[in-house]
C-alpha positions as CSV (number, residue, x, y, z in Angstrom):
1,X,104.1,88.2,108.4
2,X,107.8,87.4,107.8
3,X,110.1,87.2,110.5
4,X,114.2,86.9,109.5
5,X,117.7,88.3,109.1
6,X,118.8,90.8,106.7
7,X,121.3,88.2,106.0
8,X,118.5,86.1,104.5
9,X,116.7,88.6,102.7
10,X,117.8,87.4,99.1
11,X,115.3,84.3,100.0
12,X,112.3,86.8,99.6
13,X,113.0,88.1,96.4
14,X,109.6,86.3,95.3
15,X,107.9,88.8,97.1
16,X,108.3,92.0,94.3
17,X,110.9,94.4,93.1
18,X,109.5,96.8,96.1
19,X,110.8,94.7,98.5
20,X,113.9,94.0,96.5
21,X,114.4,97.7,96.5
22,X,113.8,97.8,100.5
23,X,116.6,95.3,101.2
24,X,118.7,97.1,98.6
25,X,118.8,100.2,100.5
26,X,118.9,98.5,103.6
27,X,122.2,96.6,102.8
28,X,123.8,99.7,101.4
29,X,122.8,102.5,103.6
30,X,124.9,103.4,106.7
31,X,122.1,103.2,109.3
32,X,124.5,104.0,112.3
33,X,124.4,107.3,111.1
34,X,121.0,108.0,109.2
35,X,119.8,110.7,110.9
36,X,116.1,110.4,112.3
37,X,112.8,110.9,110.9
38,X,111.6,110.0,107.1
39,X,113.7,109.3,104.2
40,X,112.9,108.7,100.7
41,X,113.9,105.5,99.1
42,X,111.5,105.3,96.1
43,X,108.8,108.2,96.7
44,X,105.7,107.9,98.2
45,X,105.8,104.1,97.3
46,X,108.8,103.3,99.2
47,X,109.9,105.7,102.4
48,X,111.9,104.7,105.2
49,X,111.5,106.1,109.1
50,X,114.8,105.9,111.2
51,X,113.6,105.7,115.0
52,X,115.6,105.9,118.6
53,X,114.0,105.0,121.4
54,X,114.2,103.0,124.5
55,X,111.8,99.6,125.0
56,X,108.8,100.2,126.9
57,X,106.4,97.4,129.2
58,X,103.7,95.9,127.3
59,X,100.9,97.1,129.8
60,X,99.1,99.7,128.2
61,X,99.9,99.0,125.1
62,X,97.9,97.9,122.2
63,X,98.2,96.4,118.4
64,X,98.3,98.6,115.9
65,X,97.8,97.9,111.7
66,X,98.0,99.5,108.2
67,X,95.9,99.6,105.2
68,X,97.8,101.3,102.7
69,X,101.4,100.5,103.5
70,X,103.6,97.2,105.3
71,X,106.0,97.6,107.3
72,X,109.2,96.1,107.2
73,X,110.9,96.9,110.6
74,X,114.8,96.3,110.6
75,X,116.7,96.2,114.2
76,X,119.7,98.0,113.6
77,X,121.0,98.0,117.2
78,X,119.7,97.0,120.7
79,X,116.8,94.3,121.1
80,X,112.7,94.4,121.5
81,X,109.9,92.0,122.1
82,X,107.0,92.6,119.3
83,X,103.4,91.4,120.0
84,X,101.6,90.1,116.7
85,X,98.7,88.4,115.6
86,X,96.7,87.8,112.7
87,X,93.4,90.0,112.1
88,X,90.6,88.4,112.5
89,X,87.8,89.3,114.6
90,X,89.9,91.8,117.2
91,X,88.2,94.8,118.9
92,X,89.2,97.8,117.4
93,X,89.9,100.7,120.1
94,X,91.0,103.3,117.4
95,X,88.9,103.6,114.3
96,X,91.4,104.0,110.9
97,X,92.6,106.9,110.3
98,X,93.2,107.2,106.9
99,X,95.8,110.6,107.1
100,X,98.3,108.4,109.5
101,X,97.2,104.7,108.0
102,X,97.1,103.5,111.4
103,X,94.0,102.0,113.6
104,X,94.3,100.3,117.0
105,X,93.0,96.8,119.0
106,X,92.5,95.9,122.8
107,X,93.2,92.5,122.6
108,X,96.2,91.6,123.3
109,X,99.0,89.6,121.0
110,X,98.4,85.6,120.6
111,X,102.2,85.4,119.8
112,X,105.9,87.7,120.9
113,X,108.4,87.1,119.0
114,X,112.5,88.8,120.1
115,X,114.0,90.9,117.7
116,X,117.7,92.2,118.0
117,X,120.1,93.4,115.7
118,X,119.8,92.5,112.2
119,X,116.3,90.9,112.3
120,X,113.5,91.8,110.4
121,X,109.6,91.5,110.4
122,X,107.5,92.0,107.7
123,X,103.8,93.1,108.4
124,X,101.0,93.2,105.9
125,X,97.6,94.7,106.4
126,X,96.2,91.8,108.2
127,X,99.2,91.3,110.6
128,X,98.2,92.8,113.9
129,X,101.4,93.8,115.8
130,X,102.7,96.0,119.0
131,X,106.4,96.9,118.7
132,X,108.6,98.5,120.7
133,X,108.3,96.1,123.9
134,X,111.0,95.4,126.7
135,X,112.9,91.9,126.6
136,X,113.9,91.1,130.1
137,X,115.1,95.2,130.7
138,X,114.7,98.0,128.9
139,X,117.4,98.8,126.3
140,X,117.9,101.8,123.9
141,X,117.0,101.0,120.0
142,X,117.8,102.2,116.7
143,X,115.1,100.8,114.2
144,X,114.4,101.7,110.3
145,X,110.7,100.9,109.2
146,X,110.2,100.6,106.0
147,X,106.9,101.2,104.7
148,X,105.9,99.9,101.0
149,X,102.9,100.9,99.5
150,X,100.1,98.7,98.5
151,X,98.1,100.6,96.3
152,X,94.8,100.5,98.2
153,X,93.8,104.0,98.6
C-alpha cells in the first residue's frame, strides 16, 4: 500500500503507465462536479467510481480486499480514518465474490491512517483495508476510487 498526496504522485511513475494514466485523469478532471457512480477512464482496465457519503463509526465494520483490481482512493473533499493491514492469515467473514471482486475479514485493522483532501492510498490485492471511518466526528465526503486492473481473472 501507498499512502500520499496527489501533489506527489509524479514520484510513482515507476509503478506503470496505468497508474500514470490514473493520476492523469485525476489531475485534469473537475472532480467537484463529476457526477456520481462509474466513469470510464481507460475501459474495463481503468474505471473510476465518484462516491458521497458521510463517515461512519468503525464498530461493525470490517476489512474488505480485491483480486482483480487496486484501488487508488483519492479524497477530494472532507476527511476519513481508513483501517489497513497487510493479508496474511485474517479470518475471512465473506468468501470472494468474484462478480463484485470483493471478500470480507473479522479482524480488525493493525494500522488507521487519516485521509483528507488531496491524499491518496493505494491498495493492492494483499492490502486489507476498511474505508470510510469517522475522524474525531462525522463529516460528509466526496471520494473517486480508482480501480486498475491486474490481469488476474
Amino acid at each position: 500500500m501507498i499512502i500520499d498526496t496527489l501533489a506527489n504522485a509524479g514520484l510513482y511513475a515507476g509503478l506503470g503507465d496505468r497508474f500514470q494514466t490514473a493520476f492523469r485523469w485525476l489531475r485534469e478532471t473537475d472532480l467537484a462536479s463529476l457526477e456520481k457512480g462509474k466513469h470510464s477512464i481507460e475501459g474495463d482496465r481503468i474505471f473510476a467510481i465518484v462516491n458521497e457519503y458521510d463517515t461512519i463509526p468503525a464498530e461493525g465494520e470490517q476489512m474488505e480486499s480485491h483480486r482483480k483490481h487496486i484501488d487508488v482512493q483519492y479524497i477530494v473533499s472532507g476527511e476519513e480514518l481508513v483501517g489497513h493491514d497487510m493479508l496474511r492469515s485474517q479470518q475471512v467473514s465473506r468468501p470472494y465474490d468474484d462478480s463484485d471482486d470483493f471478500m470480507l475479514y473479522a479482524d480488525r485493522p493493525s494500522f488507521y491512517t487519516k485521509l483528507a483532501a488531496g491524499d491518496f492510498a493505494i491498495f493492492y490485492p494483499t492490502d486489507l483495508h476498511m474505508p470510510n471511518l469517522i475522524s474525531g466526528k462525522s463529516v460528509p465526503v466526496r471520494k473517486i476510487v480508482i480501480k486498475i486492473a491486474t490481469d488476474k481473472k
